[in-house]
C-alpha positions in Angstrom: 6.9 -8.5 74.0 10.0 -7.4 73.3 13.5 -9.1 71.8 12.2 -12.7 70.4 16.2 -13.5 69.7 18.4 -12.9 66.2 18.1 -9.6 66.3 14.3 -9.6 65.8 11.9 -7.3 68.1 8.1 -6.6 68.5 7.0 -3.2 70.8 4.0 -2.2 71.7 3.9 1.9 72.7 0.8 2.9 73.9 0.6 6.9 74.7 -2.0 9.5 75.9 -3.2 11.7 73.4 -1.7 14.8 73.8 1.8 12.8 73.8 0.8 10.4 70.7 -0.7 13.8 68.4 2.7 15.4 68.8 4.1 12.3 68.1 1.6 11.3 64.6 2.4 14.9 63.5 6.6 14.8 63.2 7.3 11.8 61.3 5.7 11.0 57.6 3.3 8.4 57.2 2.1 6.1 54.7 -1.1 4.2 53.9 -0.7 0.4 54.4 -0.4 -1.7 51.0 0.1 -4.8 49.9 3.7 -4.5 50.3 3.5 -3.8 53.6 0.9 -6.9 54.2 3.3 -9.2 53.0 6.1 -7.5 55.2 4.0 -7.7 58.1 3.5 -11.5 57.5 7.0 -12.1 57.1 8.1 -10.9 60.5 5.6 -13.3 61.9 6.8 -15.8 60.5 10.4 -15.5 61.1 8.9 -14.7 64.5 7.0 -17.9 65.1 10.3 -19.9 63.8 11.2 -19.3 68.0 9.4 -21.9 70.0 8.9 -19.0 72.6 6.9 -17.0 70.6 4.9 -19.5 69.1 4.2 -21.4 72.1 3.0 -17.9 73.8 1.1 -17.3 70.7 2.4 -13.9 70.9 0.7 -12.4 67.7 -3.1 -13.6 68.5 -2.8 -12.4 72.2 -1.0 -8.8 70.5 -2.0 -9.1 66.5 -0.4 -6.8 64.1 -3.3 -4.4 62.7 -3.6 -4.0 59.0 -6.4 -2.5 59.0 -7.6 0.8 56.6 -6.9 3.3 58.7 -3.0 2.3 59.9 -0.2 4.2 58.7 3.3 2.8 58.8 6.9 4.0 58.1 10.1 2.5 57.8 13.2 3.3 58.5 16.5 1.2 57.0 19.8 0.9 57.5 22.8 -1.8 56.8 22.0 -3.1 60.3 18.2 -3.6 59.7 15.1 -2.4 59.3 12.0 -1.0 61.4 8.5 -0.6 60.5 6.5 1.3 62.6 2.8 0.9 62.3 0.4 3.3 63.9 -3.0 2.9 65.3 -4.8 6.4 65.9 -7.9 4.7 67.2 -5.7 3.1 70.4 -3.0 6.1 70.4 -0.3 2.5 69.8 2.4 2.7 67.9 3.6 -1.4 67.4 7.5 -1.6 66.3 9.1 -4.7 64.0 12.8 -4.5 64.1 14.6 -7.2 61.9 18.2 -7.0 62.0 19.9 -8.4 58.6 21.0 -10.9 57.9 
């Protein structure tokens, strides 16, 4: 993926296990929640707003999981934010950076 323009970016890190565990065990997670839904569906949004990434149909090619057993943190500053979610099934780790406005 990578930078979709305006400051707005979509990562996919994939990792072996012994790399992603060491990973999963430093930083704080949190269960997904509504919240974070409606977060999630924001960035795709704004993200579909670039003919690019619609037209590649970026997010049913690399979808966004929500499902029960991804964890997500976020990390904000006057610049932006990023949400990291985290899929312990595939060892991914799938990064939305929004810079603001």
């Amino acid at each position: 993926m990578g930078p979709f323009g305006e400051g707005l970016t979509y990562t996919i890190i994939s990792y072996r296990e012994k790399q992603f565990k060491g990973i999963e065990q430093n930083l704080h997670w949190n269960s997904v929640n509504k919240k974070t839904e409606k977060d999630v569906k924001e960035f795709e949004r704004v993200a579909n707003s670039f003919p690019n990434v619609k037209k590649a149909n970026v997010f049913k090619v690399h979808p966004i999981p929500l499902d029960e057993y991804i964890r997500y943190g976020i990390w904000k500053s006057k610049e932006g934010h990023i949400t990291v979610l985290i899929n312990p099934k595939k060892q991914e780790f799938y990064i939305l950076e929004m810079a603001a406005d």
